[in-house]
N, C-alpha and C positions, 0 to 999 in steps of 0.2 A: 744628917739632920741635926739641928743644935738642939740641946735639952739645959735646961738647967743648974742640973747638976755637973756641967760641964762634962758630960761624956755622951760618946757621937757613936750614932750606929751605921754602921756601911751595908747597905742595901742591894740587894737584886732585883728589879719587882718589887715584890711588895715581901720577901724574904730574908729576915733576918742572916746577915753571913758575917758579921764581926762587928766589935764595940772598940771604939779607942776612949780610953780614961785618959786621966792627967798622968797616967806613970806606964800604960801599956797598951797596944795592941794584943786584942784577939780576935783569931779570926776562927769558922769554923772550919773542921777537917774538911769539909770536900770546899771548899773555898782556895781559888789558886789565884797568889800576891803577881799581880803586874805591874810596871811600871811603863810609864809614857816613853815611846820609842821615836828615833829619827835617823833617817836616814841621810850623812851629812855629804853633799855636791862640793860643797865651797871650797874643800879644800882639795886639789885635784893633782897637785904637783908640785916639784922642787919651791924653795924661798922658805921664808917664816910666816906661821899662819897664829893666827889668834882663831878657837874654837868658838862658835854660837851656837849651844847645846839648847834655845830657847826655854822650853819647858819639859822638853826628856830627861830620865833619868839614865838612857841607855842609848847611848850614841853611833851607830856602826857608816867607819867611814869608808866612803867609794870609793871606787879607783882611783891609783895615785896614777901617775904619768913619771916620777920621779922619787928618788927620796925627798922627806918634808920635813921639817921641823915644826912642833909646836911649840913656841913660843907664851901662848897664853891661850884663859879660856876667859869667857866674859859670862856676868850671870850670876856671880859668887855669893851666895848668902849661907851664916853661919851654920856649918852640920849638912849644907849640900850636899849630898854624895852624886857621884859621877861614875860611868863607867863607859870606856871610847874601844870599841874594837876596830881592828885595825884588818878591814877583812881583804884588803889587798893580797896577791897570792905573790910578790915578787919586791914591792919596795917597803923598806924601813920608815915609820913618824918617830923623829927623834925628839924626844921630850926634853927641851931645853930650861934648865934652873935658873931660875929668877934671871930670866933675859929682860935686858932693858928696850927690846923691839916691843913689846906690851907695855900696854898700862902698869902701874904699880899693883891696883886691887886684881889685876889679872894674870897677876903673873903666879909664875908654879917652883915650887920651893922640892924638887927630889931629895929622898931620905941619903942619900948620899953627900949632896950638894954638886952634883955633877951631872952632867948632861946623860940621859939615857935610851933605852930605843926600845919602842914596840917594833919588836918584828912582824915579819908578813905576816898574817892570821894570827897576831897576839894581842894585849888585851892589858890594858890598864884602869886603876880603880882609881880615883882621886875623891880627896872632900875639904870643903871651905873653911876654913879655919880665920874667924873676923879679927881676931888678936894680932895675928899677923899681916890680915890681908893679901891670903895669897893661897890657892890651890896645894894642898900637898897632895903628893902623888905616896898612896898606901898601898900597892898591891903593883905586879908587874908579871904578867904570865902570858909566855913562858919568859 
């Protein structure tokens, strides 16, 4: 709910469970943070795929049929965090570095600069960065 004083209260009911200010989240102890979740079909096997994480923060993708590549995600707005499990039990999403198969604002810049891979049941972080216009991939486990 908006207030005036620019700080927002996150509710249960009618039960106070966290305040965000202009500098912080708090939330209270038995208060447990979730994020909007999707379960993603579209990319299902081999080729280059562009991700549409729509409005999750937490993405777990379905069976591959093949290894895949991601090429790009769509959606990008600055400080987005992202997080893509890869919960296939047998083929690799290989995270491809600023591939020209994607858009420019969609495409994904690894800390490397080189192509990487979620393994079967592994797990990748990314978040938007608008200066560059382009997903970087921050985290990579296992």
């Amino acid at each position: 709910e908006a207030e005036s004083d620019a700080t927002f209260v996150a509710r249960s009911g009618n039960t106070t469970i966290g305040t965000l200010a202009s500098t912080s989240l708090a939330l209270a102890n038995t208060t447990k943070l979730k994020f909007q979740h999707l379960n993603d079909t579209a990319i299902t096997g081999m080729g280059n795929h562009t991700l549409n994480p729509s409005d999750a923060v937490f993405v777990k993708m379905g069976s591959l049929s093949g290894a895949a590549n991601l090429c790009g995600i769509s959606g990008g707005e600055d400080g987005r965090f992202l997080i893509v499990y890869n919960s296939d039990t047998s083929y690799a999403l290989t995270v491809i570095h600023d591939s020209t198969s994607a858009s420019a604002a969609n495409r994904i810049y690894t800390m490397s600069a080189a192509n990487t891979t979620i393994t079967a049941r592994g797990s990748a972080t990314f978040i938007y960065d608008t200066e560059v216009n382009r997903w970087i991939l921050l985290a990579l486990n296992p």
